[in-house]
TORKOL-466019 format. One record per residue (C-alpha): residue in one letter; x, y, z. Coordinates in Angstrom, 2 decimals. Each point is the difference from the previous one (the first is absolute). Example, Ala and Ser with C-alpha at 12.3 -4.5 7.8 and 13.67 -1.06 7.14 Angstrom:
# TORKOL-466019
code/east/north/up
a/12.30/-4.50/7.80 $
s/1.37/3.44/-0.66 $
This chain:
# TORKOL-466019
code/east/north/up
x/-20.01/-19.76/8.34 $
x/-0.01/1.44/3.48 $
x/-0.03/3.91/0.87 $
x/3.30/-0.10/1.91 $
x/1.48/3.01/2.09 $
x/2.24/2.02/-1.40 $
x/2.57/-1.09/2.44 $
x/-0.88/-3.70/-0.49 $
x/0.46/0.17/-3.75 $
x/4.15/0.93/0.62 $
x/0.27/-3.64/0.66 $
x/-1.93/-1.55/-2.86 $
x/1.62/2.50/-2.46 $
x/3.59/-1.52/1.16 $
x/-0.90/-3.59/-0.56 $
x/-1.47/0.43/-3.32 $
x/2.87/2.36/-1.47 $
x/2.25/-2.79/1.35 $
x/-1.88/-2.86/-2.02 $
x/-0.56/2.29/-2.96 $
x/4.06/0.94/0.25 $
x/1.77/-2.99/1.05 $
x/-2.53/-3.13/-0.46 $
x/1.47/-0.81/-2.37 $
x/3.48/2.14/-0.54 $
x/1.59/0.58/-3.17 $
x/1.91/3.22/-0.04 $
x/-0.75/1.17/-3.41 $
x/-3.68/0.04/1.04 $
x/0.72/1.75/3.20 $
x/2.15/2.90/-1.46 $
x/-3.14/0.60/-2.53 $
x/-2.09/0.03/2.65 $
x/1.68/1.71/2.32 $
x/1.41/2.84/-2.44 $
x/-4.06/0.16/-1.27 $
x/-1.50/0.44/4.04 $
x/2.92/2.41/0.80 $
x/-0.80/2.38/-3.06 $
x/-3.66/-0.36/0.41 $
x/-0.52/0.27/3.35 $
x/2.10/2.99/0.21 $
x/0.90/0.35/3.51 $
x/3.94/0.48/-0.62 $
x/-0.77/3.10/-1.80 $
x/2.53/2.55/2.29 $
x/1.99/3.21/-1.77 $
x/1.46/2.76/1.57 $
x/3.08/1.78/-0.69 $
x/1.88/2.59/1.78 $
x/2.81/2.74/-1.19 $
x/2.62/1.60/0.96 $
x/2.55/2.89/-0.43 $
x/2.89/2.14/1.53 $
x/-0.97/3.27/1.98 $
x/-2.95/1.98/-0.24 $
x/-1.57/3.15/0.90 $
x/-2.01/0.18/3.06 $
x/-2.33/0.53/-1.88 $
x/-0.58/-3.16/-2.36 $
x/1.27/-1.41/-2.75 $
x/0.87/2.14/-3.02 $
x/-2.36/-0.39/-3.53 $
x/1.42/-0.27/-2.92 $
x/-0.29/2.27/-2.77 $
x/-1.85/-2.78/-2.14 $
x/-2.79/0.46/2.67 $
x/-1.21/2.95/-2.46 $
x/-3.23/-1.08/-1.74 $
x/-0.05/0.34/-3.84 $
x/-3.22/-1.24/-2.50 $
x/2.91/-2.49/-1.40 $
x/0.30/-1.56/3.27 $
x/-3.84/-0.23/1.26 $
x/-0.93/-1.92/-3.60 $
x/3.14/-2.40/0.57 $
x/-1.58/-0.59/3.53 $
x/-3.28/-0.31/-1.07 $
x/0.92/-2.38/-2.87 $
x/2.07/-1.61/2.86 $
x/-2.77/-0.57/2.19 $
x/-2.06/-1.15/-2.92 $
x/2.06/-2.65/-0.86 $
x/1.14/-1.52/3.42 $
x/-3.90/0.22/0.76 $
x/-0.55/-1.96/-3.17 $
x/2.73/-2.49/1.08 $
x/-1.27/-0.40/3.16 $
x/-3.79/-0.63/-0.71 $
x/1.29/-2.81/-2.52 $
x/2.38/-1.37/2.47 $
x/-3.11/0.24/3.22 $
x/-2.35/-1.93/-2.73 $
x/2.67/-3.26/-0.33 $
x/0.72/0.29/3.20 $
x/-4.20/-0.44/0.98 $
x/0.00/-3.05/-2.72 $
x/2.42/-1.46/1.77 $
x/-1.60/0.34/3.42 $
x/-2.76/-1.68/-1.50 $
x/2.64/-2.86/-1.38 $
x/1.39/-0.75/3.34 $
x/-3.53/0.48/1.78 $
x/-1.11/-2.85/-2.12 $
x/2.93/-2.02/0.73 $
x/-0.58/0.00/3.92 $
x/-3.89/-0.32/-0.20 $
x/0.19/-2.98/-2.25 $
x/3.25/-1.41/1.12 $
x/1.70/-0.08/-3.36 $
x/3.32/1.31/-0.54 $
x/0.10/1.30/-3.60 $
x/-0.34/3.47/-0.46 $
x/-1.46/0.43/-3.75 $
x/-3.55/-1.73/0.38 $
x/-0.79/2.54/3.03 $
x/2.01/2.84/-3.02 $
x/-2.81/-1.14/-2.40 $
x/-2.82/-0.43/1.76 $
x/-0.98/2.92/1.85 $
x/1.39/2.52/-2.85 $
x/-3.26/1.74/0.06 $
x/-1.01/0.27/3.49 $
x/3.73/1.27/0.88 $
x/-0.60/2.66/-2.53 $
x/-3.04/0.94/1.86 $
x/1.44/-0.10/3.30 $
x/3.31/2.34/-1.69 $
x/-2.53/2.66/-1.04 $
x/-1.72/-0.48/3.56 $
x/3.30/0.61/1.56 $
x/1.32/2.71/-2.09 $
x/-4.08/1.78/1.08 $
x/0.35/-0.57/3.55 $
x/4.10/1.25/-0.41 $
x/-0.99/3.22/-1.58 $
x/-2.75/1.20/2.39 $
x/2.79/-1.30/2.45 $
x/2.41/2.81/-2.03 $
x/-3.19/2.66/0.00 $
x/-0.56/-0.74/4.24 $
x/3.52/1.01/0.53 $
x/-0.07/3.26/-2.62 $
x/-3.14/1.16/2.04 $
x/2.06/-1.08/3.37 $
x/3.06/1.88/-1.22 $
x/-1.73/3.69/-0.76 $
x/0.50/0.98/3.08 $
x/3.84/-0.71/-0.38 $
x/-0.11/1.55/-3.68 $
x/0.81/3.90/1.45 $
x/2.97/-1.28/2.21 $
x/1.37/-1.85/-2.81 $
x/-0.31/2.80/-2.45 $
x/1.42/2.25/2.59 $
x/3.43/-2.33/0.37 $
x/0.25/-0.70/-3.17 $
x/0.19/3.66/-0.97 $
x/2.64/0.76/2.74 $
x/1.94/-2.56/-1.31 $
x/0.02/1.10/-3.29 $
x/0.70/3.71/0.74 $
x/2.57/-0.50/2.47 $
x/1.57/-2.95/-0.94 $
x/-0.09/-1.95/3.38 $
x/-3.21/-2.18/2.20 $
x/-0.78/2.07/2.63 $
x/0.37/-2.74/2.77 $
x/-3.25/1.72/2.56 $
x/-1.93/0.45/-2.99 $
x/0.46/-3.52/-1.22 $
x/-0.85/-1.45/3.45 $
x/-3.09/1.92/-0.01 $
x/-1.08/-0.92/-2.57 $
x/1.12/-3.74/0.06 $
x/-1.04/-0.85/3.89 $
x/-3.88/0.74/-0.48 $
x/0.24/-2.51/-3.02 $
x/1.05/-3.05/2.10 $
x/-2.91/-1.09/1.96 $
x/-1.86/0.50/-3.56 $
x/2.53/-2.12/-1.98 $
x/-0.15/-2.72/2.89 $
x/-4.08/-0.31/-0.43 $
x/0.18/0.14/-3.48 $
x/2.90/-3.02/-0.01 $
x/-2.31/-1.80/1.99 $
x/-3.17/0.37/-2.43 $
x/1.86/-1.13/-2.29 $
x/1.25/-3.28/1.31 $
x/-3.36/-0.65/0.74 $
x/-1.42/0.75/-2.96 $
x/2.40/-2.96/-1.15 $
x/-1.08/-2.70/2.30 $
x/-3.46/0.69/-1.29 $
x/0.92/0.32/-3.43 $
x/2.43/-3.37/-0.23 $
x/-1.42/-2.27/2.63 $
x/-3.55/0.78/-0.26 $
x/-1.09/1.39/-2.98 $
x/2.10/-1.55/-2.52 $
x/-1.41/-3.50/0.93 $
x/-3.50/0.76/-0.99 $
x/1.71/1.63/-3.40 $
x/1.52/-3.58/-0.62 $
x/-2.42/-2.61/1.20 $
x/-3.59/2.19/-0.45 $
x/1.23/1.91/-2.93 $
x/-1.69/2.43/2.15 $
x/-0.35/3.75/-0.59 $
x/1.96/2.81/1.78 $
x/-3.35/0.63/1.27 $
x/-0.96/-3.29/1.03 $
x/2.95/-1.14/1.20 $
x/-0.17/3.07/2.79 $
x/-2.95/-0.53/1.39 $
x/0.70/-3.68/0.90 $
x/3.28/1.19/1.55 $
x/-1.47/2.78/1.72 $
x/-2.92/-2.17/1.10 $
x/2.27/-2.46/1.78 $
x/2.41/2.78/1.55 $
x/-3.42/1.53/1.40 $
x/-0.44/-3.43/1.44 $
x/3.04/-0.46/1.44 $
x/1.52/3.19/0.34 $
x/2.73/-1.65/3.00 $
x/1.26/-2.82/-2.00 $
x/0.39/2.05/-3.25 $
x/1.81/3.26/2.56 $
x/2.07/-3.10/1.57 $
x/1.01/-1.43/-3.20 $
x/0.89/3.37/-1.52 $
x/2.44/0.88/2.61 $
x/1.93/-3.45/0.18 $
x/-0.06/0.04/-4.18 $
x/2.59/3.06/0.28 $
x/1.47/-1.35/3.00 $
x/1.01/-3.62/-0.70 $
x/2.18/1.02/-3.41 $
x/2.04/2.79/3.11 $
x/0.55/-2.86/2.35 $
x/1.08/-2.35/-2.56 $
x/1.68/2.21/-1.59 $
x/1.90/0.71/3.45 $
x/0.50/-4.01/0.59 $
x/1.67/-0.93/-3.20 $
x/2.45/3.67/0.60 $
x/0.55/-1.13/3.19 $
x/0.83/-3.83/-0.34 $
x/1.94/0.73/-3.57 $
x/2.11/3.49/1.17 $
x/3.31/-1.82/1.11 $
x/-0.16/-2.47/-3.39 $
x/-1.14/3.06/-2.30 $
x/3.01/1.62/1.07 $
x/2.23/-3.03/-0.04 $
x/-1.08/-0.39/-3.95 $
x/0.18/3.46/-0.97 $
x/3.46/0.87/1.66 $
x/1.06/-3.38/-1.47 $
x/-1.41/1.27/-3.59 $
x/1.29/3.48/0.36 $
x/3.52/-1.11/0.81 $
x/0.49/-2.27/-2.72 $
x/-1.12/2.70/-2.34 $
x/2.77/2.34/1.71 $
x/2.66/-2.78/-0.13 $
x/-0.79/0.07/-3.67 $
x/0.12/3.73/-0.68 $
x/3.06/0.70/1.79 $
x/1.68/-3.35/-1.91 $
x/-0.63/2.06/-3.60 $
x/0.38/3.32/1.77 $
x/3.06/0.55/-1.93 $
x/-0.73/-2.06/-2.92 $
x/-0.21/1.98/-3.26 $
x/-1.10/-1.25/-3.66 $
x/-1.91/-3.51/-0.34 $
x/0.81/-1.09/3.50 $
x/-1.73/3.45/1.17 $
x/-3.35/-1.36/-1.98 $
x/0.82/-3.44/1.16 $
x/-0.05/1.34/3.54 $
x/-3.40/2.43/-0.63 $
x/-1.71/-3.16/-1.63 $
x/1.10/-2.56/3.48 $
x/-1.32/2.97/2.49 $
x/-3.25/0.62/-2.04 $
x/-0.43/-4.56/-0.29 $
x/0.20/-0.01/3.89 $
x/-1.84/3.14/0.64 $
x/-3.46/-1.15/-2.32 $
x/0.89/-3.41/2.34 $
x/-0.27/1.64/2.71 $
x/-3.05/2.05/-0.66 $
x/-1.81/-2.88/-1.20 $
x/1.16/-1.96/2.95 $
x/-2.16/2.76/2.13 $
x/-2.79/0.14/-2.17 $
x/-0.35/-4.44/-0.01 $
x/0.40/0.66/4.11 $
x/-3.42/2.95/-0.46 $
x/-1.91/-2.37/-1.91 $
x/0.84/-3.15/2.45 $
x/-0.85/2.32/3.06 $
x/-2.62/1.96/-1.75 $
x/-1.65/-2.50/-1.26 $
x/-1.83/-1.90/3.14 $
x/-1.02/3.53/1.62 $
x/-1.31/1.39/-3.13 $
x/-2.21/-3.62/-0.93 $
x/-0.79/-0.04/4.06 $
x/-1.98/3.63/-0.23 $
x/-1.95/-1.08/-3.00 $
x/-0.91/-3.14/1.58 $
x/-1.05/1.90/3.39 $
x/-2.32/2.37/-2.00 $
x/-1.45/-3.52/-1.59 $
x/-0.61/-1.85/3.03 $
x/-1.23/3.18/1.66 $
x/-2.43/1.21/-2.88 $
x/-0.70/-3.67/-0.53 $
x/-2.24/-0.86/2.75 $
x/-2.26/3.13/-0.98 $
x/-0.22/-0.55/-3.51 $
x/-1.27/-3.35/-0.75 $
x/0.52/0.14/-3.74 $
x/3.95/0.19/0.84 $
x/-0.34/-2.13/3.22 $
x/-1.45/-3.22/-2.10 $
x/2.83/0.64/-2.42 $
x/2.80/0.06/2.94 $
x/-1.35/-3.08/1.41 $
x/-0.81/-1.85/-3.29 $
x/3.67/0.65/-1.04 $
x/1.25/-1.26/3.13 $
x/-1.43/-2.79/-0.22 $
x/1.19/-1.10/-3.35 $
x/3.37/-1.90/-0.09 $
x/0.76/1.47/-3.71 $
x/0.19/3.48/-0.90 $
x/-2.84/1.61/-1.23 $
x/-0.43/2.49/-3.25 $
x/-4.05/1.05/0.87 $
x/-2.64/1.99/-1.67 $
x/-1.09/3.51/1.80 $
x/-3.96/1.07/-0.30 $
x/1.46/2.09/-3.64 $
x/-1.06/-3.13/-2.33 $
């Protein structure tokens, strides 16, 4: 297979996410598929929240009294954190088997999930503990980062808990300096998941390669092409934004058109049973709750439909990208394309 540029590989990425998603199209395979890239590939992953209140002091909002720190309170955190730490390693570790699942389904052109499940079971463990390594010295780079911060923090944190209210100067203070540091560290950290994902994983699944091994033949081709790999990097988080932006753009007016049409009907019912008491009260409850789970699943079949092609497309670009530089994967990319049937494959962990 050919080294191609990073730009270059955009278009061979579309046309073989449209074969492997489309040619040929049965929707039951392309929801699976499509609900597997968009939860592996991670790139819709967006939370934020915001809160509000009436009138406040000048200055900041006021604590309240639970903010007072007992030993009761720090165990039921710590058992807390514990637990949702637990939770979360166990969910991260399906979440890698599966990557491998649906990396095996685009580099051998097959479209069932469980072989890919079964297969690599033991180098996706590997690669888990490899990831949760590289995450914690990620974690122990940004306590080291942070000392400097520690004192400020300390410093609000007791203002706010003898008087009550944030201290708005103090906060900025102490927040500002902390941006151009968060920014850097957000951008370590995507890039320590292109290399991760689209580089280093490959070697886990085809080589059964080492963490050890499978870096220094990643770091040996970055050295050697330290453009393409920058190049690549930067479109990798671009092309999700501007896709992203597309489908937003082209789908606003209908989005809207859907929803207000949902969220009408779902009024029209509630004020019809508005007054209703008794069984036609439950009747009513049970209609508005039927059309609402409608609804919602209405949105999340229109995610996976739209998700789907962008999430398959960036796996597919870090394949044909990687592809060309790895010849182990690159013989497997073209030997599967060239095959008219799907095929299951070995990897080098007979």
């Amino acid at each position: 297979m050919l080294a191609l540029s990073a730009a270059d590989s955009v278009s061979l990425a579309i046309h073989r996410t449209r074969e492997f998603l489309f040619r040929p199209f049965s929707w039951g395979t392309y929801l699976k598929l499509g609900l597997v890239a968009i939860i592996t590939e991670g790139s819709a992953y967006n939370s934020g929240s915001s809160h509000g209140g009436g009138e406040r002091s000048h200055t900041g909002p006021v604590l309240p009294p639970s903010m007072d720190i007992t030993a009761v309170k720090v165990a039921a955190i710590v058992a807390a954190i514990l637990l949702t730490a637990f939770i979360a390693m166990w969910l991260f570790y399906l979440l890698t088997r599966l990557r491998f699942a649906f990396f095996h389904c685009l580099v051998y052109n097959t479209k069932e999930i469980r072989p890919g499940w079964r297969l690599y079971r033991e180098p996706a463990t590997r690669f888990f503990w490899f990831n949760m390594a590289a995450g914690l010295c990620f974690l122990l780079v940004i306590a080291v980062l942070s000392l400097p911060f520690i004192a400020g923090l300390w410093r609000l944190f007791r203002e706010m808990q003898q008087t009550g209210h944030t201290d708005i100067a103090l906060l900025l203070s102490v927040v500002l300096p902390m941006i151009p540091l968060i920014v850097l560290l957000a951008l370590a950290a995507i890039t320590i998941d292109v290399v991760l994902r689209d580089w280093i994983m490959p070697h886990f699944a085809i080589d059964d390669a080492t963490a050890g091994e499978a870096w220094r033949a990643v770091w040996a081709r970055i050295k050697a092409e330290k453009r393409q790999f920058l190049v690549y990097t930067l479109l990798r988080v671009a092309l999700p934004v501007v896709a992203i932006a597309v489908l937003f753009t082209v789908l606003l007016i209908p989005g809207l058109i859907v929803a207000g049409s949902i969220a009408a009907l779902v009024y029209a019912i509630h004020s019809a049973f508005a007054s209703s008491t008794g069984g036609a009260a439950e009747a009513g409850l049970l209609v508005q709750t039927f059309f609402g789970s409608v609804g919602f699943l209405l949105m999340v079949l229109l995610a996976i439909c739209l998700g789907a092609p962008v999430s398959t497309g960036l796996r597919e670009y870090a394949l044909m990208f990687y592809g060309g530089r790895y010849p182990a994967l690159g013989d497997i990319l073209t030997e599967s394309a060239s095959q008219s049937r799907p095929i299951t494959g070995t990897s080098g962990m007979d």
